[in-house]
C-alpha positions as CSV (number, residue, x, y, z in Angstrom):
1,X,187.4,235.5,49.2
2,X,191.0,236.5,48.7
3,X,193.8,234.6,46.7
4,X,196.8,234.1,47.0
5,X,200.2,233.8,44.5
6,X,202.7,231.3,43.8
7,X,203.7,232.2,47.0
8,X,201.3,231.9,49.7
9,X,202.6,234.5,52.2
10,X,201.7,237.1,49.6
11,X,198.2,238.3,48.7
12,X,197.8,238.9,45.1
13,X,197.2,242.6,43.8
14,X,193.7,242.4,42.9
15,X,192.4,240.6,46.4
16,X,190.4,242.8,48.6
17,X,191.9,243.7,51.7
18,X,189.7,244.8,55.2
19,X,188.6,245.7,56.9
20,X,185.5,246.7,55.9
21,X,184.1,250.0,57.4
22,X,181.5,251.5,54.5
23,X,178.4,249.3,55.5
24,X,177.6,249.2,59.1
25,X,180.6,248.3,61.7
26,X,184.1,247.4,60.1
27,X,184.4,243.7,59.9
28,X,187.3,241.6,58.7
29,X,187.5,240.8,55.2
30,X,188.2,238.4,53.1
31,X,186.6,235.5,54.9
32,X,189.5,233.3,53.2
33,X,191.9,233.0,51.1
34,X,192.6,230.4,48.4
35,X,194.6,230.1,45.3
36,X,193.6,231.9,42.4
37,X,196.4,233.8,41.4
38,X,197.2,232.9,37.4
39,X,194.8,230.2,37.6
40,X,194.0,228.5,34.4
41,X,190.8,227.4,34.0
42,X,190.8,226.5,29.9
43,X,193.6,226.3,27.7
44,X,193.3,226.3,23.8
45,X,195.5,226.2,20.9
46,X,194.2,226.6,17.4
47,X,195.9,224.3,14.2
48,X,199.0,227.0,14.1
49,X,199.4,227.1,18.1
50,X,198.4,230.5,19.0
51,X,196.0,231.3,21.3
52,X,192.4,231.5,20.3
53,X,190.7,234.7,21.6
54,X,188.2,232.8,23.4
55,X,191.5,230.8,25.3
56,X,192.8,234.2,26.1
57,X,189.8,235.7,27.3
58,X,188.9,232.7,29.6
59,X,192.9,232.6,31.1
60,X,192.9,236.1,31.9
61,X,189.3,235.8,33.8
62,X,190.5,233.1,36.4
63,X,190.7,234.3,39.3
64,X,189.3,233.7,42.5
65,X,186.2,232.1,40.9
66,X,188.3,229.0,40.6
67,X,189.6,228.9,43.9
68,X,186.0,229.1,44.7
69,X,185.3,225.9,43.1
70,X,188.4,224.4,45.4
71,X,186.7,225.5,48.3
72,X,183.1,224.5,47.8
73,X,183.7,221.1,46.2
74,X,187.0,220.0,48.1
75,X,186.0,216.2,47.7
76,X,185.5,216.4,44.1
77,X,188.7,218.4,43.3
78,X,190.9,217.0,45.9
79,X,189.8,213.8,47.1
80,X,191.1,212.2,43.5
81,X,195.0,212.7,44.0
82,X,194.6,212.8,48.1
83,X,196.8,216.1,47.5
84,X,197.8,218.2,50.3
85,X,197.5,222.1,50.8
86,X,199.4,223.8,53.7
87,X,198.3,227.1,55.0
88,X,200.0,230.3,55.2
89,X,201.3,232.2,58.4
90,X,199.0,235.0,59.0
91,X,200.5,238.8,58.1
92,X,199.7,241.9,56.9
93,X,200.5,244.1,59.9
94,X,198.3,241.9,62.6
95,X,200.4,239.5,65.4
96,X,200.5,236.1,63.9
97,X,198.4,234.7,67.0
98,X,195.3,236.9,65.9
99,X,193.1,235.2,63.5
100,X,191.2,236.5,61.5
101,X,193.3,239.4,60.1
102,X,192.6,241.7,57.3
103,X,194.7,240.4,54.6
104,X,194.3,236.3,54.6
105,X,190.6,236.6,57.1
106,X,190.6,233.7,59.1
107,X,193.2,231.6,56.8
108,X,193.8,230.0,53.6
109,X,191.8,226.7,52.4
110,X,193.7,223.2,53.4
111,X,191.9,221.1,51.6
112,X,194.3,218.2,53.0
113,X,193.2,219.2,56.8
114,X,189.5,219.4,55.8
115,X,190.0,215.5,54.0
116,X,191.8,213.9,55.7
117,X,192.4,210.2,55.8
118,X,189.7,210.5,52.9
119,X,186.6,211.8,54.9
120,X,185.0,215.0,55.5
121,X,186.6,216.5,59.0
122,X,185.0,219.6,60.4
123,X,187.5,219.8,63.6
124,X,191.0,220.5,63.7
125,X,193.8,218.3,64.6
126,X,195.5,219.3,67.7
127,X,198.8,219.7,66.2
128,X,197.2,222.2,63.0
């Protein structure tokens, strides 16, 4: 999985990027990409307000583990605020029309798409 930043045309620096040629045939990686970039998973302040080491340790370890937990548990994380995700043009050297490519694989997570209307939709809409 790749992540990523605050700005979702831009892969963040510690994603992997394909393709893959050490194991076999080169294949496109990452799969997909989600947000994960400066993620917080736990913050923590102690009675003077600094930063416990424990709080510091678990904000600098977020990565793309969180945007894993977007991704494999959309109704549980999204469903709740019916929020909305857009997706990301495709880049990284490859035409826009190709999908997947080897910096984003076959897109980012839209969570909104994939909920819809509040169900589960495994087919995209024809204007997506």
């Amino acid at each position: 999985m790749g992540s990523f930043t605050n700005e979702e045309d831009k892969l963040a620096f510690f994603s992997s990027k394909g393709p893959q040629a050490t194991n076999g045939p080169a294949y496109v990686k990452p799969d997909i990409s989600a947000p994960g970039f400066f993620t917080r998973s736990v913050s923590h302040l102690n009675n003077t307000g600094a930063s416990t080491y424990d709080a510091v340790y678990k904000y600098l370890t977020a990565t793309t583990d969180q945007a894993g937990l977007h991704t494999t548990e959309p109704a549980f994380w999204q469903l709740r605020g019916n929020d909305t995700l857009p997706g990301s043009p495709n880049c990284g050297g490859v035409s826009d029309s190709e999908w997947p490519n080897n910096r984003f694989g076959h897109g980012h997570v839209n969570v909104g798409t994939i909920l819809r209307d509040g169900k589960l939709n495994d087919n995209r809409r024809p204007t997506c």
